[in-house]
Backbone as a printed PyTorch tensor [residue, N CA C, xyz], in Angstrom:
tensor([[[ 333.5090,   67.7500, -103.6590],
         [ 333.7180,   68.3780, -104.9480],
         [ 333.7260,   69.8870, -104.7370]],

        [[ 334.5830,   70.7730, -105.5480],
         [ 334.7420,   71.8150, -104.8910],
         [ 333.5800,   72.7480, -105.8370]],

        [[ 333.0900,   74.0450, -105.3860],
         [ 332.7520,   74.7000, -106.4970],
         [ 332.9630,   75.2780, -107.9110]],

        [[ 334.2100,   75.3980, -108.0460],
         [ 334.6360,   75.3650, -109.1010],
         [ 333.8440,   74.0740, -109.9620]],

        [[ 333.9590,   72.9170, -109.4720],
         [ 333.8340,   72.0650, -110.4160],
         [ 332.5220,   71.3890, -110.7670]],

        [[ 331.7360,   71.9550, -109.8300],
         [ 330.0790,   71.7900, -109.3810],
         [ 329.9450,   72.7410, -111.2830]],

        [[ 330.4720,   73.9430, -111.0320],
         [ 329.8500,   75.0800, -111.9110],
         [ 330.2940,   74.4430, -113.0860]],

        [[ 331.5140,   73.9550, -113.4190],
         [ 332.0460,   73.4830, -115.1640],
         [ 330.6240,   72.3600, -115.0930]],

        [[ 330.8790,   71.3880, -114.1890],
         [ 330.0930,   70.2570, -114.5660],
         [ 328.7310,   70.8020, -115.0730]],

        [[ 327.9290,   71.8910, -114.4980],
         [ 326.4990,   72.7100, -115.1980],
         [ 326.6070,   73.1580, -116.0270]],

        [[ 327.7150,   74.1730, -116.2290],
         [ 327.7860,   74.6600, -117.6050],
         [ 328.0670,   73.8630, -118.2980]],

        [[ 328.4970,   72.6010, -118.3570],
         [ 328.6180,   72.0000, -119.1830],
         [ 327.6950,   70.9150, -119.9440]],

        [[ 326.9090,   70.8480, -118.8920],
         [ 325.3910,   69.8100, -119.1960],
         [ 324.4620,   71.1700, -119.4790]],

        [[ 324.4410,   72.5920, -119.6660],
         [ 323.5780,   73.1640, -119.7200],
         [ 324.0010,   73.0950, -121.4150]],

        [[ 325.2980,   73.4900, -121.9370],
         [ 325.8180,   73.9340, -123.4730],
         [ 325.2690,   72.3950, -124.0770]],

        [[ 325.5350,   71.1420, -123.0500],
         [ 325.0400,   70.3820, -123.9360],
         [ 323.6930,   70.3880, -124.5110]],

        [[ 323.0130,   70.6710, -123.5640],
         [ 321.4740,   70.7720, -123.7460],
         [ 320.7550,   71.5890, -124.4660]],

        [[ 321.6300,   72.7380, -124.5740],
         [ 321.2910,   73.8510, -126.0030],
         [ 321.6540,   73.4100, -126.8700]],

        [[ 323.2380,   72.7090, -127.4060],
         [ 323.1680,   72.2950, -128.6650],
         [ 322.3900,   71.0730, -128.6990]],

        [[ 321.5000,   70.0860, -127.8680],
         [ 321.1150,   69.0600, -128.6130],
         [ 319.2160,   69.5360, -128.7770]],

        [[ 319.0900,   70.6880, -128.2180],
         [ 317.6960,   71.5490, -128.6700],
         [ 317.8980,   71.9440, -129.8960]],

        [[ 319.1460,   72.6990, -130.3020],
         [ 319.2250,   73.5680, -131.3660],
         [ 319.7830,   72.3100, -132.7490]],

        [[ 319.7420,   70.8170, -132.0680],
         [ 320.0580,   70.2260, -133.2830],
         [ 318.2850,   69.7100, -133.6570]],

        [[ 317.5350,   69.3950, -132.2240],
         [ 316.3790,   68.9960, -132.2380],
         [ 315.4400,   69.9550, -133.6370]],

        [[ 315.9140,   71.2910, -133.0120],
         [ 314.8800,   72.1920, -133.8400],
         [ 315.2280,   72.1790, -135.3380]],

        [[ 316.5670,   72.2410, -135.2800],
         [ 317.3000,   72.0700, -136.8190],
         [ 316.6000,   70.5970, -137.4220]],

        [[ 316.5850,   69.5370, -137.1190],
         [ 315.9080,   68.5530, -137.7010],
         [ 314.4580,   68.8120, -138.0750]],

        [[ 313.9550,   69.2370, -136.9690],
         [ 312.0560,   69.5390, -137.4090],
         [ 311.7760,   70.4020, -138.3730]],

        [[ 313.0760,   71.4840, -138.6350],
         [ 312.9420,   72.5560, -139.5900],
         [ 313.1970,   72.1970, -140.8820]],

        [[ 314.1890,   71.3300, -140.9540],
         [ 314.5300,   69.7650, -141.8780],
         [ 313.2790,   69.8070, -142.6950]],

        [[ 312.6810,   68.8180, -141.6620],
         [ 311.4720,   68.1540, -142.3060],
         [ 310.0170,   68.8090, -142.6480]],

        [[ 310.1860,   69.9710, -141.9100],
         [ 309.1990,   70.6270, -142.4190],
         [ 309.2530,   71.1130, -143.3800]],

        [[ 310.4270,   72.0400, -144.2820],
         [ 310.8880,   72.3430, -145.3330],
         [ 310.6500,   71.0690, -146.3850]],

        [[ 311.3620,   69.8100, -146.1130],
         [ 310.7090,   68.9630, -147.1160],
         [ 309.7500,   68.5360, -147.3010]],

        [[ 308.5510,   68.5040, -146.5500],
         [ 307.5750,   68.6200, -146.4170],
         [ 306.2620,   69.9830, -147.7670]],

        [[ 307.1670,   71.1800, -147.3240],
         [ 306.7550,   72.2910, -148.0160],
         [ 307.0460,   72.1590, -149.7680]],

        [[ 308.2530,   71.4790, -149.6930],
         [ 308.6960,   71.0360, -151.1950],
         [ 307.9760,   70.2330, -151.5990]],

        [[ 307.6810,   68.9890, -151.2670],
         [ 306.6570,   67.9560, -151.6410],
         [ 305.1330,   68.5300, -152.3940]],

        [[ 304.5580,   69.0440, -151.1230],
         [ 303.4210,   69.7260, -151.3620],
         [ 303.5350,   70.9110, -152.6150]],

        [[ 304.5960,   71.4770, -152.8190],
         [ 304.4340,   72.1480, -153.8050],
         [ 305.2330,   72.3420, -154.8720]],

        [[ 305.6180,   70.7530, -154.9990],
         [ 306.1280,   69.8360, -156.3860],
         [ 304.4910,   69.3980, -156.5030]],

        [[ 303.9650,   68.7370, -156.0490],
         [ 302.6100,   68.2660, -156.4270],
         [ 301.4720,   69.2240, -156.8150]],

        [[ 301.5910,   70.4610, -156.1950],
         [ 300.8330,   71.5950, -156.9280],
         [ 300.9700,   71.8450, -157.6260]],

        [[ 302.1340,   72.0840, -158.1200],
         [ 303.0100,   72.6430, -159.8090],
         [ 302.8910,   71.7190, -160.9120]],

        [[ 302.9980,   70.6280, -160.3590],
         [ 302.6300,   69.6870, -161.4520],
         [ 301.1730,   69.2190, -161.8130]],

        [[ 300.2430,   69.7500, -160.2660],
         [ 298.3750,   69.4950, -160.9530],
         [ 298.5780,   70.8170, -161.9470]],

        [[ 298.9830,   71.7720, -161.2760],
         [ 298.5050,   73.3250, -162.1630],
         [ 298.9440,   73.0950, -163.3950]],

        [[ 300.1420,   72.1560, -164.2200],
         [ 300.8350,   71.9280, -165.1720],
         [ 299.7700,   71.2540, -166.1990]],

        [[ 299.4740,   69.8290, -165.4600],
         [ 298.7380,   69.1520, -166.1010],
         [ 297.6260,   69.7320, -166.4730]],

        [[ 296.9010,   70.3080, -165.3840],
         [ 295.7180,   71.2400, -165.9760],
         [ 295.7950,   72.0870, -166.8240]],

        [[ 296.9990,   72.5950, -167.2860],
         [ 297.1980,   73.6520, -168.3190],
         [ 297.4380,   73.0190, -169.4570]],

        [[ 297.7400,   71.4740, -169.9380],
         [ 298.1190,   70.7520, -170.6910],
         [ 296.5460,   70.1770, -171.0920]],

        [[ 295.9500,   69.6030, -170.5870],
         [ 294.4790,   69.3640, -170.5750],
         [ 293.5090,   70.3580, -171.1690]],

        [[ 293.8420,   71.8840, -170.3840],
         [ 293.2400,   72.6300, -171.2280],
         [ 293.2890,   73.3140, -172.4030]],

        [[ 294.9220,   73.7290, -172.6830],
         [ 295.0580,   73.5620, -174.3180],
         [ 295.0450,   72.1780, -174.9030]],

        [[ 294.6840,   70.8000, -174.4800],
         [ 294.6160,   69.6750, -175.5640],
         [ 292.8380,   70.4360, -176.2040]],

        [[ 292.0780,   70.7870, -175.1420],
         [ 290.5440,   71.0270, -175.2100],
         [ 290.7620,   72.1050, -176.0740]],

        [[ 291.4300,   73.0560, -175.7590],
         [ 291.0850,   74.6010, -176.8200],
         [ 291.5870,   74.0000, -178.4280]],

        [[ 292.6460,   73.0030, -178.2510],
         [ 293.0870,   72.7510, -179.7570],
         [ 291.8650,   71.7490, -180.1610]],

        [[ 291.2370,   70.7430, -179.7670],
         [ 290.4230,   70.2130, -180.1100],
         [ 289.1220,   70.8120, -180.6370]],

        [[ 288.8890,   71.9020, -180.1470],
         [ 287.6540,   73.0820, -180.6260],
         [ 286.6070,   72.7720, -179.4360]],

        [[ 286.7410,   71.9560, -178.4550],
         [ 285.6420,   72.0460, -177.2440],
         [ 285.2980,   73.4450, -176.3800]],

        [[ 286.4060,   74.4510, -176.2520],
         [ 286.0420,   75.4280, -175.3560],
         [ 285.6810,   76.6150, -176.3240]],

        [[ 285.3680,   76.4980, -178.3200],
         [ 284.9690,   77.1010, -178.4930],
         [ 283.4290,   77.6770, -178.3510]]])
């Protein structure tokens, strides 16, 4: 095999290997992001409810 073709064949398993890192990382970044959404859909909605809870109490006359 000559050199020429030694070098395509590396560069060419090397480009593969960056894009299937840079798809690797793109997925984990994926899921970590939905991850971050989850967690703070579920915060927004305790802080919600708690704000709903506590004006049912102020209209009821308990936190006077």
């Amino acid at each position: 095999m000559s050199n020429d073709r030694r070098n395509t064949i590396s560069h060419s398993s090397t480009v593969n290997r960056v894009k299937n890192n840079r798809r690797i990382m793109k997925e984990k970044i994926d899921m970590l992001l939905q991850y971050v959404f989850i967690i703070a859909t579920i915060v927004s909605t305790s802080c919600l409810i708690y704000v709903v809870m506590w004006l049912d109490a102020l209209r009821k006359g308990w936190l006077v």
